[in-house]
mmJSON file of the N, C-alpha and C atoms, coordinates in Angstrom:
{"data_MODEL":{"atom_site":{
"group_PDB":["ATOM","ATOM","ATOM","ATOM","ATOM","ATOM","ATOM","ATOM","ATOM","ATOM","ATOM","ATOM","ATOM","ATOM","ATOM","ATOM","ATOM","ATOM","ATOM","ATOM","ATOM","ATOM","ATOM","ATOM","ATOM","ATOM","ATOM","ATOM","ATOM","ATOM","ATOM","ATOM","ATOM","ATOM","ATOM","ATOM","ATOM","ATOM","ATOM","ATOM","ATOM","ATOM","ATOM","ATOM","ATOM","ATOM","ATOM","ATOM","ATOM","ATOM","ATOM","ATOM","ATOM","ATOM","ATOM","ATOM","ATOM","ATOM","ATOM","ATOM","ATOM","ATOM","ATOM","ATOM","ATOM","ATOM","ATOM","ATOM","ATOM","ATOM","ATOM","ATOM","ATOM","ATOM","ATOM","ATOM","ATOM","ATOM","ATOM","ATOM","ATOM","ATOM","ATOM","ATOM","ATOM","ATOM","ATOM","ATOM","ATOM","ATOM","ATOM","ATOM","ATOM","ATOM","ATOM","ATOM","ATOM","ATOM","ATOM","ATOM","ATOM","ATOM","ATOM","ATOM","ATOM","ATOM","ATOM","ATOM","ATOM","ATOM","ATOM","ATOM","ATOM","ATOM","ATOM","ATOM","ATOM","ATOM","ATOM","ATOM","ATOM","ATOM","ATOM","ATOM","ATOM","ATOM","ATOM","ATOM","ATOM","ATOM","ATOM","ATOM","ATOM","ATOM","ATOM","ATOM","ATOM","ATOM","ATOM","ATOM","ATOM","ATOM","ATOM","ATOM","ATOM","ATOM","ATOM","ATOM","ATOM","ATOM","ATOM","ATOM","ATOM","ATOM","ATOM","ATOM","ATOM","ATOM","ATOM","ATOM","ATOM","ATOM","ATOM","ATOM","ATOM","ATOM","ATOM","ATOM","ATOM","ATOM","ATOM","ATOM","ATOM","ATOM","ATOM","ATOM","ATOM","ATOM","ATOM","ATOM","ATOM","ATOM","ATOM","ATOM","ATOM","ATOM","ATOM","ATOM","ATOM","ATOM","ATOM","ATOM","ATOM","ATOM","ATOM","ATOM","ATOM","ATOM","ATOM","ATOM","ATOM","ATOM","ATOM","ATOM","ATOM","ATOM","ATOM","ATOM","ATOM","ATOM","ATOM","ATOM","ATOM","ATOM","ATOM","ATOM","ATOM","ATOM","ATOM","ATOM","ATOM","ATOM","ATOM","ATOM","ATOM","ATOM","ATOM","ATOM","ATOM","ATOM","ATOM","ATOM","ATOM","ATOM"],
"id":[1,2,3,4,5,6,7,8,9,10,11,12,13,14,15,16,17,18,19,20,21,22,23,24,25,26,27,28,29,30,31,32,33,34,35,36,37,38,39,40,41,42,43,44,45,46,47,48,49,50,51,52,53,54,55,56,57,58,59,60,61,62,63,64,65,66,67,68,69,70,71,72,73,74,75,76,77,78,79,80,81,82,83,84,85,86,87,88,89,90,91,92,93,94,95,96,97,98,99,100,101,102,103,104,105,106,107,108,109,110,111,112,113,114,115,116,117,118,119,120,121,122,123,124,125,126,127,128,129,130,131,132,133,134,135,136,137,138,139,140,141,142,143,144,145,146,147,148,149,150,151,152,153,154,155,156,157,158,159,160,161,162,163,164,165,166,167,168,169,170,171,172,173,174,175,176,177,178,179,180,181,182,183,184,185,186,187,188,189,190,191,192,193,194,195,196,197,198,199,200,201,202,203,204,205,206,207,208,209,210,211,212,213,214,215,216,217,218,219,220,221,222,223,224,225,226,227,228,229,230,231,232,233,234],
"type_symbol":["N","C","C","N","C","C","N","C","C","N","C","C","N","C","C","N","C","C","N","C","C","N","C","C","N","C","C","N","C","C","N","C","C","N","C","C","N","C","C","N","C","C","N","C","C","N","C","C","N","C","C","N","C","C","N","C","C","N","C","C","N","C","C","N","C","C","N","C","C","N","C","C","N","C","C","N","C","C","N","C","C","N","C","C","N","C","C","N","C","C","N","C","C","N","C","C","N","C","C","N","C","C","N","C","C","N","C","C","N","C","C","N","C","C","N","C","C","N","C","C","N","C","C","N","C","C","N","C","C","N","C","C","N","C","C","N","C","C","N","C","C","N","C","C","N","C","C","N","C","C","N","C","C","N","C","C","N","C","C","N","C","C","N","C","C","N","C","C","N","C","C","N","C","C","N","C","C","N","C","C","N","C","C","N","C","C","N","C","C","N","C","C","N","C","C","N","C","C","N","C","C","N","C","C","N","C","C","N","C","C","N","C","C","N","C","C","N","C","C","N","C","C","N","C","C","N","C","C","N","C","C","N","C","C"],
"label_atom_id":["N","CA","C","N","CA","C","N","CA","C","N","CA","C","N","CA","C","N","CA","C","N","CA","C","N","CA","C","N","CA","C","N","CA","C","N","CA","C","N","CA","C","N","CA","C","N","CA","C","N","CA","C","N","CA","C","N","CA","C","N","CA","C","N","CA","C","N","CA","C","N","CA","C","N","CA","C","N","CA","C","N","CA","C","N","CA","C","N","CA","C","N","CA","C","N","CA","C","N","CA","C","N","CA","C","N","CA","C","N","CA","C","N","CA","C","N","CA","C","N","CA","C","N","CA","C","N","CA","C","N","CA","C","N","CA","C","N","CA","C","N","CA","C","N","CA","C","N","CA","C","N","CA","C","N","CA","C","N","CA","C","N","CA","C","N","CA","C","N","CA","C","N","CA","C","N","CA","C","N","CA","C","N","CA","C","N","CA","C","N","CA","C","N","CA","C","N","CA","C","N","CA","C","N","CA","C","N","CA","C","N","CA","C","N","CA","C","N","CA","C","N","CA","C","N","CA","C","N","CA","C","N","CA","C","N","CA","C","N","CA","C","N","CA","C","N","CA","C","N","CA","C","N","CA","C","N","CA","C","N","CA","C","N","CA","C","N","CA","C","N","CA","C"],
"label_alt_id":[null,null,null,null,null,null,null,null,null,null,null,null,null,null,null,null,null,null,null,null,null,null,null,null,null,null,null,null,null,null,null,null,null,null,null,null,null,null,null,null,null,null,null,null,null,null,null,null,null,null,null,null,null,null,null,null,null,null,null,null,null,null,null,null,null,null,null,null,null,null,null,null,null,null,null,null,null,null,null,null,null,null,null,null,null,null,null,null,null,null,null,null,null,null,null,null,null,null,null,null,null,null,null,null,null,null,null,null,null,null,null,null,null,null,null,null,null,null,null,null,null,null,null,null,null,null,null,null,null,null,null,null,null,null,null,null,null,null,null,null,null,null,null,null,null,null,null,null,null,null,null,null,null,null,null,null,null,null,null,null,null,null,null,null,null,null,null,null,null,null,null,null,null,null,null,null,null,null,null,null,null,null,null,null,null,null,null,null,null,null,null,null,null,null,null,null,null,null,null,null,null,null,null,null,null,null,null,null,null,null,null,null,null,null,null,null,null,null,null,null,null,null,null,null,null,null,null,null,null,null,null,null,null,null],
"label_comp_id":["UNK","UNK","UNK","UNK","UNK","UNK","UNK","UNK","UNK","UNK","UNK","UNK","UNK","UNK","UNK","UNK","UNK","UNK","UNK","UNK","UNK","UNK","UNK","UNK","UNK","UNK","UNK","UNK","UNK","UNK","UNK","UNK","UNK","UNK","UNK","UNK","UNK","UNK","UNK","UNK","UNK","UNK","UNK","UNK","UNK","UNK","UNK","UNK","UNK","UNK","UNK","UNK","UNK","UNK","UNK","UNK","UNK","UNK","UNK","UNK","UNK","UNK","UNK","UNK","UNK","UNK","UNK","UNK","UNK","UNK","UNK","UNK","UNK","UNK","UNK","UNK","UNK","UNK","UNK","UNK","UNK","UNK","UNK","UNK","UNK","UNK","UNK","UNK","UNK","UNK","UNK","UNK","UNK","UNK","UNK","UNK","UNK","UNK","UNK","UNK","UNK","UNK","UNK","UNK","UNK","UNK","UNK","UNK","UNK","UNK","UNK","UNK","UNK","UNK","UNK","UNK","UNK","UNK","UNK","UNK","UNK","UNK","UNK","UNK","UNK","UNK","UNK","UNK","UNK","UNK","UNK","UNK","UNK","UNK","UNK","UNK","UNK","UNK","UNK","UNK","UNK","UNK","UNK","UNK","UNK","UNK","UNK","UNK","UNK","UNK","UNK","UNK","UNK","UNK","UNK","UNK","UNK","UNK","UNK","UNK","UNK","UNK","UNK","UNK","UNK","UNK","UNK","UNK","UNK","UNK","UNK","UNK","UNK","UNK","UNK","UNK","UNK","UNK","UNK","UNK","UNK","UNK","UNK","UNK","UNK","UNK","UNK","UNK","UNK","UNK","UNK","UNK","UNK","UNK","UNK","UNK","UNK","UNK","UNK","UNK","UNK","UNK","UNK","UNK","UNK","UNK","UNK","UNK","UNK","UNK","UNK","UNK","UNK","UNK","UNK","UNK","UNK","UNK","UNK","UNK","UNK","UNK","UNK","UNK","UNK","UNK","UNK","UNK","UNK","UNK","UNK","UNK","UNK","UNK"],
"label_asym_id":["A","A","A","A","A","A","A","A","A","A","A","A","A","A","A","A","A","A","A","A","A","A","A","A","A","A","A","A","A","A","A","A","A","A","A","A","A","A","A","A","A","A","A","A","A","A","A","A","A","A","A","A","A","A","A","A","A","A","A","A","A","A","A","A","A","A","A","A","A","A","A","A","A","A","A","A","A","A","A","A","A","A","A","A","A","A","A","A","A","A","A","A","A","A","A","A","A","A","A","A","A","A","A","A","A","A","A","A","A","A","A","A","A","A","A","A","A","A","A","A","A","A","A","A","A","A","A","A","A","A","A","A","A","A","A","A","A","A","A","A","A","A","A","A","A","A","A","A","A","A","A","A","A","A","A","A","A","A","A","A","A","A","A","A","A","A","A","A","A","A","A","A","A","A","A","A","A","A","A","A","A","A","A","A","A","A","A","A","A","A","A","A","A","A","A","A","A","A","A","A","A","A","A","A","A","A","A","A","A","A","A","A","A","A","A","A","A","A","A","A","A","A","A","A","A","A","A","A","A","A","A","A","A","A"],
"label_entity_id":["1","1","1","1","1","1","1","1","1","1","1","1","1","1","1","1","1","1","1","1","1","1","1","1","1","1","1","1","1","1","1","1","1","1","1","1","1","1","1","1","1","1","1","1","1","1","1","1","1","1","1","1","1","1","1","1","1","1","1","1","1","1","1","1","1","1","1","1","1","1","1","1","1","1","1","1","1","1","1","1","1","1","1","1","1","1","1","1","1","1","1","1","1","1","1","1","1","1","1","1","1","1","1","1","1","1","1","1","1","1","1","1","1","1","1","1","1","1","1","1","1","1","1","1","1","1","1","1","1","1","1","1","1","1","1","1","1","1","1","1","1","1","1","1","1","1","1","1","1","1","1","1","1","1","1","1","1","1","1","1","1","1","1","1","1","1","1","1","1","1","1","1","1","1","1","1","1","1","1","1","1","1","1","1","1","1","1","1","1","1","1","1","1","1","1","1","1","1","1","1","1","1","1","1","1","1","1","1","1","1","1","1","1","1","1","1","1","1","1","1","1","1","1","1","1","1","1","1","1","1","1","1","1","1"],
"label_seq_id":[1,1,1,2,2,2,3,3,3,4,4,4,5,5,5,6,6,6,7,7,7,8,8,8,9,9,9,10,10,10,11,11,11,12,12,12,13,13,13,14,14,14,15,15,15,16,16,16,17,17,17,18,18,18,19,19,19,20,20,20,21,21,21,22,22,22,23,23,23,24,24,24,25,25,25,26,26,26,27,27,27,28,28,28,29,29,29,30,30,30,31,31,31,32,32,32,33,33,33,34,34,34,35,35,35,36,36,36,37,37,37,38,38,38,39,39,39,40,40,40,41,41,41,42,42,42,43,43,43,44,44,44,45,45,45,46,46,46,47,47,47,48,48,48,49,49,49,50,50,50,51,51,51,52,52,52,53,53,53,54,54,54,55,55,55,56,56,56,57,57,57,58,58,58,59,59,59,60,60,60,61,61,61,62,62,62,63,63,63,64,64,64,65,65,65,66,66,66,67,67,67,68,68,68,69,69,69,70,70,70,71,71,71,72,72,72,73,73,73,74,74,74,75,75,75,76,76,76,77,77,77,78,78,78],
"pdbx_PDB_ins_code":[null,null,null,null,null,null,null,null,null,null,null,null,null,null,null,null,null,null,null,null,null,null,null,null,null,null,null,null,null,null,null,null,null,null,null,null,null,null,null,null,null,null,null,null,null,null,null,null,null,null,null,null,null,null,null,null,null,null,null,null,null,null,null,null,null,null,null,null,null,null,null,null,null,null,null,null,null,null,null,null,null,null,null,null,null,null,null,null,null,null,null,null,null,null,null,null,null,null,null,null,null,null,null,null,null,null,null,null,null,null,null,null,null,null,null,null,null,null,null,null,null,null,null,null,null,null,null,null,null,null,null,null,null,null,null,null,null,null,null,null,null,null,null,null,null,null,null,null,null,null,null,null,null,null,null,null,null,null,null,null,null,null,null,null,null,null,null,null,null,null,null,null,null,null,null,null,null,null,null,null,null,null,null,null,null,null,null,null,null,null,null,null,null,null,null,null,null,null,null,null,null,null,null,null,null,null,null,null,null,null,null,null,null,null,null,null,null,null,null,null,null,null,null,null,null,null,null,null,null,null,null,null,null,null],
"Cartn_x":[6.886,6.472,5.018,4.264,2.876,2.388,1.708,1.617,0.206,0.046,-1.736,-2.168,-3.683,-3.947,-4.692,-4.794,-5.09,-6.877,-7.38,-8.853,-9.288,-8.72,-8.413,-8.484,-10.492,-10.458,-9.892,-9.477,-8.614,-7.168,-6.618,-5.307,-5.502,-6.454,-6.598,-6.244,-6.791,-7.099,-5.91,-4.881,-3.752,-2.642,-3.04,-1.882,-2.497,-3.739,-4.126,-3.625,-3.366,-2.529,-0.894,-0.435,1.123,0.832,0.304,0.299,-0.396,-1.492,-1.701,-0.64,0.718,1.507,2.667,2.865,4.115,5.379,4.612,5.803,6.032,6.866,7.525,7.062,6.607,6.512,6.576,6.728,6.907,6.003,5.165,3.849,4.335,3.574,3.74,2.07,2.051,0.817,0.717,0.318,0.721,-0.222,-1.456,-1.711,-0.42,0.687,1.017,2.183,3.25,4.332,4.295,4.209,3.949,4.916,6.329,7.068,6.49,6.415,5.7,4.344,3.467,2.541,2.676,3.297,4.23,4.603,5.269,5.527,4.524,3.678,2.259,1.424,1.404,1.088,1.578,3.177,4.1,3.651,3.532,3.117,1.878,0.971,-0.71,-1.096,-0.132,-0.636,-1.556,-1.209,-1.646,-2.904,-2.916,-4.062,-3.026,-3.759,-3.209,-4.166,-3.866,-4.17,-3.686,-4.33,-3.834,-5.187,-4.481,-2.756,-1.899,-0.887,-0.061,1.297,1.35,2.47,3.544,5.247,6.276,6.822,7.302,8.199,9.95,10.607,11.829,12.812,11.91,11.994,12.091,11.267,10.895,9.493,9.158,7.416,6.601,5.322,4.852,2.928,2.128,0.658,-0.468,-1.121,-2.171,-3.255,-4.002,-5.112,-5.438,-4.616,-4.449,-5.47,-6.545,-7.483,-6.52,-6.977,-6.07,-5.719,-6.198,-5.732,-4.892,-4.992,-3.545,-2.587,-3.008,-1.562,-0.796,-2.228,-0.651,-0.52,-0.613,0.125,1.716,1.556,2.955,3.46,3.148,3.946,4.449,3.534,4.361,6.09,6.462,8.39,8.978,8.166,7.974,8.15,6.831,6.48,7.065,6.92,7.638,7.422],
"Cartn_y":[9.423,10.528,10.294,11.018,11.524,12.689,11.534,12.923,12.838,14.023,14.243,15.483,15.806,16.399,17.301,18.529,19.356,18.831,18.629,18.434,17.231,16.238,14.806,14.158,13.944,13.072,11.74,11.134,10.145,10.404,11.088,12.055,12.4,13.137,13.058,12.082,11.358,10.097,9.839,9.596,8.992,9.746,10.673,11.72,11.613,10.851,10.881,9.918,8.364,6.885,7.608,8.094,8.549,9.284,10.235,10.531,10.361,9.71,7.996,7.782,7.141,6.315,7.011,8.187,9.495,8.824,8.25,7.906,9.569,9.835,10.942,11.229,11.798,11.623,13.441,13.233,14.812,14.192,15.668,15.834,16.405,16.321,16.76,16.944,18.204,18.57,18.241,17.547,17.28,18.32,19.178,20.219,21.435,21.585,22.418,22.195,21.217,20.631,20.305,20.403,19.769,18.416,18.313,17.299,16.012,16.284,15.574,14.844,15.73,15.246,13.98,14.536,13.603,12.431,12.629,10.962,10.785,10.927,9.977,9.49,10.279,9.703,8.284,8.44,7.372,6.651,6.604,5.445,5.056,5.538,5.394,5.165,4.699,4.188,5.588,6.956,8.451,8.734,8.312,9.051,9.489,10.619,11.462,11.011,9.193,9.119,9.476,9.53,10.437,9.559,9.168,9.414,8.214,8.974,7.428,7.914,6.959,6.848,6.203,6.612,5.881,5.929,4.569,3.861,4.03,4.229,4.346,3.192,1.789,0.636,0.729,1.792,2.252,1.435,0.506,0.122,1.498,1.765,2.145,1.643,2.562,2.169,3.517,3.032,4.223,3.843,4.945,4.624,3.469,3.691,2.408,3.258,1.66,1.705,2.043,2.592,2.746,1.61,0.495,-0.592,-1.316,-0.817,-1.595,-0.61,0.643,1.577,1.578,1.485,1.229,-0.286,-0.915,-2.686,-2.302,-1.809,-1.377,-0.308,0.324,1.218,0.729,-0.479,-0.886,-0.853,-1.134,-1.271,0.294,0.928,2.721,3.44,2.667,3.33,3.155,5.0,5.326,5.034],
"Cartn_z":[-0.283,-1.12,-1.513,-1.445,-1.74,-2.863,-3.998,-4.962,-4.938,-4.897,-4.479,-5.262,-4.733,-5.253,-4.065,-3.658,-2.851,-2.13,-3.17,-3.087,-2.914,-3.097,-3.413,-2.19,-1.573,-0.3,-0.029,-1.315,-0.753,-0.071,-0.802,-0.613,1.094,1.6,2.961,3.514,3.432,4.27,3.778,3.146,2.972,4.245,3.793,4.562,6.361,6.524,8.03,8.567,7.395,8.252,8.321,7.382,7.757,8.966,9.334,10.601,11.946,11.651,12.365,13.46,12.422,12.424,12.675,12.643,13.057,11.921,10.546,9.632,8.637,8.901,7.834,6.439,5.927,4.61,3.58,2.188,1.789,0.645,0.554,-0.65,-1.35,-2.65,-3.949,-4.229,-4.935,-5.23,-6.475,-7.871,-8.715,-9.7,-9.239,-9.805,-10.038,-9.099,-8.684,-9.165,-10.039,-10.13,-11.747,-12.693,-13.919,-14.222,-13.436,-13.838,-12.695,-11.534,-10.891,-11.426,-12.03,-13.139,-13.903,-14.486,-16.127,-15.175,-13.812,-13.599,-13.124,-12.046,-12.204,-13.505,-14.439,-15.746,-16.235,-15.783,-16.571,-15.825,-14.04,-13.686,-13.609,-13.535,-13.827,-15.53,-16.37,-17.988,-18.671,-18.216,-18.679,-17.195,-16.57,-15.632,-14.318,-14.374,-12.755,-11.989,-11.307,-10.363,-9.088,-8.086,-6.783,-5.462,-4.15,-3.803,-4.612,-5.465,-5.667,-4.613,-3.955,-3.029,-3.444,-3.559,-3.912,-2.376,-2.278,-0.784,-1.123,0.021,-0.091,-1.256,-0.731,-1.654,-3.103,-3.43,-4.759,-5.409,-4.544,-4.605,-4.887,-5.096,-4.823,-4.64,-4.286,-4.101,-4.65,-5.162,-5.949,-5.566,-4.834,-4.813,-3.726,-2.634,-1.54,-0.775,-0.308,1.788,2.513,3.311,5.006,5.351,5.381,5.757,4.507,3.784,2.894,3.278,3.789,2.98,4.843,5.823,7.008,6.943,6.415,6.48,5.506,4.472,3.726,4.624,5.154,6.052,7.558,8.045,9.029,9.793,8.372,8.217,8.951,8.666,8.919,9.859,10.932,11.971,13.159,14.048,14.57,16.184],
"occupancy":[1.0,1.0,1.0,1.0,1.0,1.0,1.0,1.0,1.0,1.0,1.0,1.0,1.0,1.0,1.0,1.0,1.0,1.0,1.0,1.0,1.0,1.0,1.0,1.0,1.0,1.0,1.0,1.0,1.0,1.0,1.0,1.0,1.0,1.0,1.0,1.0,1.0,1.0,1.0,1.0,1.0,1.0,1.0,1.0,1.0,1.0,1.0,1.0,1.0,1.0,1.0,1.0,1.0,1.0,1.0,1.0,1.0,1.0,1.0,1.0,1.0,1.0,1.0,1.0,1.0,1.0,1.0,1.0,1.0,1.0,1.0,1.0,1.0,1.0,1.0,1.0,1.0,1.0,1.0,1.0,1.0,1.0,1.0,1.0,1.0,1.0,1.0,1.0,1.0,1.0,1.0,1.0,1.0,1.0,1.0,1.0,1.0,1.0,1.0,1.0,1.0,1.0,1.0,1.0,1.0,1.0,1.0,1.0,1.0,1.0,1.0,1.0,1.0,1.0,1.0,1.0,1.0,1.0,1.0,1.0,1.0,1.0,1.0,1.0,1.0,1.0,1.0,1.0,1.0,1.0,1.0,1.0,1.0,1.0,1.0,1.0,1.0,1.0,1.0,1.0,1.0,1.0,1.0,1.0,1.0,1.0,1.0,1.0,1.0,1.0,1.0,1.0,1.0,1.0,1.0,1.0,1.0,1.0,1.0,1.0,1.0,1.0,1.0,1.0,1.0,1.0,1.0,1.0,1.0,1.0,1.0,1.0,1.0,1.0,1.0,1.0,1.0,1.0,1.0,1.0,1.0,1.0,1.0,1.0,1.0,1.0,1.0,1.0,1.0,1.0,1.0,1.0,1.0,1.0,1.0,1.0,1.0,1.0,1.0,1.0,1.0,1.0,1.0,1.0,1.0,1.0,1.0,1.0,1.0,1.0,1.0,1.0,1.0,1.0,1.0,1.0,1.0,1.0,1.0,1.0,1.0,1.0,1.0,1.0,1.0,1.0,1.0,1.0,1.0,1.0,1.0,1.0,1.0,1.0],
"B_iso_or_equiv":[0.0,0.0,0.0,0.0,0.0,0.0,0.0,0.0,0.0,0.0,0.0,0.0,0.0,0.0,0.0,0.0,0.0,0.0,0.0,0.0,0.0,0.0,0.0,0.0,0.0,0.0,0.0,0.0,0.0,0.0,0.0,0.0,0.0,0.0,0.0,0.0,0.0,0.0,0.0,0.0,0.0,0.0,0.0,0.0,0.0,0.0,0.0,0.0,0.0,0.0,0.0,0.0,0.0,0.0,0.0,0.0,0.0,0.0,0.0,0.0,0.0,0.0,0.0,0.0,0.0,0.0,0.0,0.0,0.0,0.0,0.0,0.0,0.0,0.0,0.0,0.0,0.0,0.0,0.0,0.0,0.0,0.0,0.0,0.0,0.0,0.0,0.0,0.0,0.0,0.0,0.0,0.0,0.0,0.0,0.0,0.0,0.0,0.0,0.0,0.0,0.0,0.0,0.0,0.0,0.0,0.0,0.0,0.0,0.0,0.0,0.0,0.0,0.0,0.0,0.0,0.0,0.0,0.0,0.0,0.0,0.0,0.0,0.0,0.0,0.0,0.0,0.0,0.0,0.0,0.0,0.0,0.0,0.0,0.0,0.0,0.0,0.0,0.0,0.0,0.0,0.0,0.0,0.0,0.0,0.0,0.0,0.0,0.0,0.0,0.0,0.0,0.0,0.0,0.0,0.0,0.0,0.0,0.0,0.0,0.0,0.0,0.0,0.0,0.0,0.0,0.0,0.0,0.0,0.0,0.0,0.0,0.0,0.0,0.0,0.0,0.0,0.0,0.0,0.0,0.0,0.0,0.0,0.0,0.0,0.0,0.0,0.0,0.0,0.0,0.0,0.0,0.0,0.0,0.0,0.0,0.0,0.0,0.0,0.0,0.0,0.0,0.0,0.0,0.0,0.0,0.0,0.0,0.0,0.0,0.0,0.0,0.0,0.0,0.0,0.0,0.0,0.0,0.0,0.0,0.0,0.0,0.0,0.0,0.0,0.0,0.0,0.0,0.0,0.0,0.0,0.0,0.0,0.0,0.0],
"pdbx_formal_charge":[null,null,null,null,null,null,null,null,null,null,null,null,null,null,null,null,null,null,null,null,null,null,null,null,null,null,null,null,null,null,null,null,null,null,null,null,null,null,null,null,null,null,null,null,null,null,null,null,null,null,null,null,null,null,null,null,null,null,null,null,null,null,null,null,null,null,null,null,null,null,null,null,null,null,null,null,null,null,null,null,null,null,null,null,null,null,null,null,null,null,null,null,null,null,null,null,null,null,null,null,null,null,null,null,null,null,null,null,null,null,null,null,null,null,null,null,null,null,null,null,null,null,null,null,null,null,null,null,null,null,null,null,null,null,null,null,null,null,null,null,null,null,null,null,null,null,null,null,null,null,null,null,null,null,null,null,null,null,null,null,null,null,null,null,null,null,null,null,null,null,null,null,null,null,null,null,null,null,null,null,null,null,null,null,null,null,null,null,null,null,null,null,null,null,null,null,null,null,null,null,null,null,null,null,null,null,null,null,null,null,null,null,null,null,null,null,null,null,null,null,null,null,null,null,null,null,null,null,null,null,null,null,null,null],
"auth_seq_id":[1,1,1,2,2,2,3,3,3,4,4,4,5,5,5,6,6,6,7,7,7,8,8,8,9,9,9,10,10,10,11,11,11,12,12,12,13,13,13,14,14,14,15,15,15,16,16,16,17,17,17,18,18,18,19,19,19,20,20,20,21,21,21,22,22,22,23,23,23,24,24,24,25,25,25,26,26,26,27,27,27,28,28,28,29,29,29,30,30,30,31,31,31,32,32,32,33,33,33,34,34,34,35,35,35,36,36,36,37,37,37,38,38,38,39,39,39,40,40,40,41,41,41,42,42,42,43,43,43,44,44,44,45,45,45,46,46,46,47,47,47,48,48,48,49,49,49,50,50,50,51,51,51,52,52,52,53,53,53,54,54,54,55,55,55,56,56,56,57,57,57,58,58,58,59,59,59,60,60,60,61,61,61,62,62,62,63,63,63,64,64,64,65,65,65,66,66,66,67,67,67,68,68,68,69,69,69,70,70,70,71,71,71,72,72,72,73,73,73,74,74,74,75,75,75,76,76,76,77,77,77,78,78,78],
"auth_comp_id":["UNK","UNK","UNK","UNK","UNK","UNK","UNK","UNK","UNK","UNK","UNK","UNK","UNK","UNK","UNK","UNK","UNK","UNK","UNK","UNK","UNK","UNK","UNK","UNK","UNK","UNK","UNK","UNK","UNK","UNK","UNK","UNK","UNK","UNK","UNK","UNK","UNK","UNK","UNK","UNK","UNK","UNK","UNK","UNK","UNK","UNK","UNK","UNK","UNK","UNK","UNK","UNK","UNK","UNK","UNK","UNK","UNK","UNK","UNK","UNK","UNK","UNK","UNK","UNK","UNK","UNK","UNK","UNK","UNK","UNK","UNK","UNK","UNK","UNK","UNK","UNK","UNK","UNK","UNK","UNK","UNK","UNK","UNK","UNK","UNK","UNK","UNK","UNK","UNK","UNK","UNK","UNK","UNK","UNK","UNK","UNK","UNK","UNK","UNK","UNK","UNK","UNK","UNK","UNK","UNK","UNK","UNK","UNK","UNK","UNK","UNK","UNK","UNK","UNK","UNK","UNK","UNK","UNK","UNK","UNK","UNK","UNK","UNK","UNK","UNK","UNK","UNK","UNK","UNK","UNK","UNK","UNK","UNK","UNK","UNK","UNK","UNK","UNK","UNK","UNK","UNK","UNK","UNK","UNK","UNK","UNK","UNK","UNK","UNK","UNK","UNK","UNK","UNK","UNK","UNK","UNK","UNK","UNK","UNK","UNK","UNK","UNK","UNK","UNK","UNK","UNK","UNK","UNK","UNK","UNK","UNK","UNK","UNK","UNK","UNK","UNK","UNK","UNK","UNK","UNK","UNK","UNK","UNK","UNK","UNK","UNK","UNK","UNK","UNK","UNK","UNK","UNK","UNK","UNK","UNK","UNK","UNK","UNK","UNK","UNK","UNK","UNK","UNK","UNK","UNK","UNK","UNK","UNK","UNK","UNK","UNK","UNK","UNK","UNK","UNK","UNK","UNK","UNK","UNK","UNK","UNK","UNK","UNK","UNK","UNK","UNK","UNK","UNK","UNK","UNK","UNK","UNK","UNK","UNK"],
"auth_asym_id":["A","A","A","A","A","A","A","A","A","A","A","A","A","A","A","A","A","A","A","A","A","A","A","A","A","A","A","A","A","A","A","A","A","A","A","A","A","A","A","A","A","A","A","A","A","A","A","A","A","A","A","A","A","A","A","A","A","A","A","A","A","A","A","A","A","A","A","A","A","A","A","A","A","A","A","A","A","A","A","A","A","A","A","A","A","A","A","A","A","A","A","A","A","A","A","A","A","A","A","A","A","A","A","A","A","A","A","A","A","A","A","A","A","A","A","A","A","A","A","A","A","A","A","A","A","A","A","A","A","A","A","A","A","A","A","A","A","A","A","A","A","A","A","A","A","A","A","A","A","A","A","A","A","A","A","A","A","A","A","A","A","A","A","A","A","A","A","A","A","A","A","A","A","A","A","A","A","A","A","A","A","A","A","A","A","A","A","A","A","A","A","A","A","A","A","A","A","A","A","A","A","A","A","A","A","A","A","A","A","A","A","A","A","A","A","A","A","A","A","A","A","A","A","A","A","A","A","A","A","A","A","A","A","A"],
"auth_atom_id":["N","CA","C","N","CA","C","N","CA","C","N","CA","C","N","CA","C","N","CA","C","N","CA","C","N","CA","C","N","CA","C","N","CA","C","N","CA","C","N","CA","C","N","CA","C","N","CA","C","N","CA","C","N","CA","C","N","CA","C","N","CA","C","N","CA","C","N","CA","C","N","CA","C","N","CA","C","N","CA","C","N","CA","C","N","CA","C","N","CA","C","N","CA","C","N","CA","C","N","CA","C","N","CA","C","N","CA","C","N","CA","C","N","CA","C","N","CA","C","N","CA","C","N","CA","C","N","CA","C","N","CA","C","N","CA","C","N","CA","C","N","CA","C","N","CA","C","N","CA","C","N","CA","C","N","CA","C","N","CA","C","N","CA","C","N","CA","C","N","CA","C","N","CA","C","N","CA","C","N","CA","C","N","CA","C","N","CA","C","N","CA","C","N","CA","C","N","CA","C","N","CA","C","N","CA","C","N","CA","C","N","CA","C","N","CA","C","N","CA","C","N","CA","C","N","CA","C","N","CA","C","N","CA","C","N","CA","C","N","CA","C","N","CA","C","N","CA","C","N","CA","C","N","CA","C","N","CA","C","N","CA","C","N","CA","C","N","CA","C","N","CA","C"],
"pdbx_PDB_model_num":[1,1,1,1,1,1,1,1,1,1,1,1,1,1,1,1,1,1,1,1,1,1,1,1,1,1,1,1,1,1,1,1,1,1,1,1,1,1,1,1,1,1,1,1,1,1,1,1,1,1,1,1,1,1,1,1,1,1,1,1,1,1,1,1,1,1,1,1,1,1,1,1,1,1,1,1,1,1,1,1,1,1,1,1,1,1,1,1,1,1,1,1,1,1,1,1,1,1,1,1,1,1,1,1,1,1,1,1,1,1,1,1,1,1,1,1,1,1,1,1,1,1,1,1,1,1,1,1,1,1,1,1,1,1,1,1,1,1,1,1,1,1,1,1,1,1,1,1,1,1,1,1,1,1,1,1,1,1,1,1,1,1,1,1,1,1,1,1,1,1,1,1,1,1,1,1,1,1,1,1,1,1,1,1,1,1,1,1,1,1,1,1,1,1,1,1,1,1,1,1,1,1,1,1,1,1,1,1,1,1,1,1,1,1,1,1,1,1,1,1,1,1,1,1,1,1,1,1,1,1,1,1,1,1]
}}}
């Protein structure tokens, strides 16, 4: 899961290693969602940071390089 933000060039680039990598993933616009919001808040200590990515694991990564975010996605790919 990917909560992003429409405009949000990191958010690109996040969503370019998932498909990179042909790993699956579903977005969340967090402009566009207000409860989706509220949990990036809870997990960012009040900031809508973006991309924060949650893993099936229930890990997640905020604000991850391409090269951290396909090394955690390895387990993933297709």
């Amino acid at each position: 899961m990917i909560y992003s933000k429409s405009w949000c060039p990191d958010c690109r680039k996040a969503r370019g290693v998932f498909l990179e990598h042909n790993v699956p993933f579903q977005e969340i616009d967090i402009a566009n969602d207000a409860k989706a919001c509220k949990f990036v808040k809870q997990i960012n200590h009040g900031n809508e940071s973006v991309p924060t990515i949650i893993f099936p694991d229930g890990s997640y990564l905020v604000e991850p390089g391409n090269t951290k975010l396909a090394e955690k996605l390895k387990p993933y790919f297709n």
